[in-house]
N, C-alpha and C positions, 0 to 999 in steps of 0.2 A: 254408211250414211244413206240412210231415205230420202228417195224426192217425193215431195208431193204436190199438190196442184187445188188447193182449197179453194171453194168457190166457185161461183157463177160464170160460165162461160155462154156466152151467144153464136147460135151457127150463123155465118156469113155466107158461107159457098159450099158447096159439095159437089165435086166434077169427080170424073172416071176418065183416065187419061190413056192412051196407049204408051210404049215404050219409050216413041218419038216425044214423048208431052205435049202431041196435041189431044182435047176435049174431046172426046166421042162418046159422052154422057153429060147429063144433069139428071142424074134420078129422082130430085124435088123439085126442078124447075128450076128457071132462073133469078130466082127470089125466093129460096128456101130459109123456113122459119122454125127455130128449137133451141134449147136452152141445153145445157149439161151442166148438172150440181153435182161436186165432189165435197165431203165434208171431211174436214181432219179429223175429229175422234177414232171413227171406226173405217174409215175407207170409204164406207157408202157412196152413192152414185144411184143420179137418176137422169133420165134424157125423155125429155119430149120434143117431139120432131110437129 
C-alpha cells in the first residue's frame, strides 16, 4: 500500500536543531513563507519558499 499526501501544504517554521533540540538556525527567518503541492495522479511536487 502507498502513502500519499495530496495537496496544499503551507510552511509554518523551518528551524535547524542540534542533537540536544535546541534551535541554532532559522534559515528563512522567523516568519518563513512557502507553499508545497503534491498532486495524486502522477506524484508531482512543487515548493515555493
Amino acid at each position: 500500500m502507498q502513502t500519499t499526501l495530496p495537496g496544499t501544504w503551507k510552511l509554518l517554521s523551518w528551524t535547524v536543531s542540534n542533537g540536544g533540540g535546541d534551535v541554532i538556525s532559522e534559515p528563512f527567518g522567523s516568519s518563513p513563507r512557502g507553499l508545497l503541492v503534491y498532486t495524486e495522479a502522477f506524484g508531482d511536487r512543487s515548493v515555493l519558499l
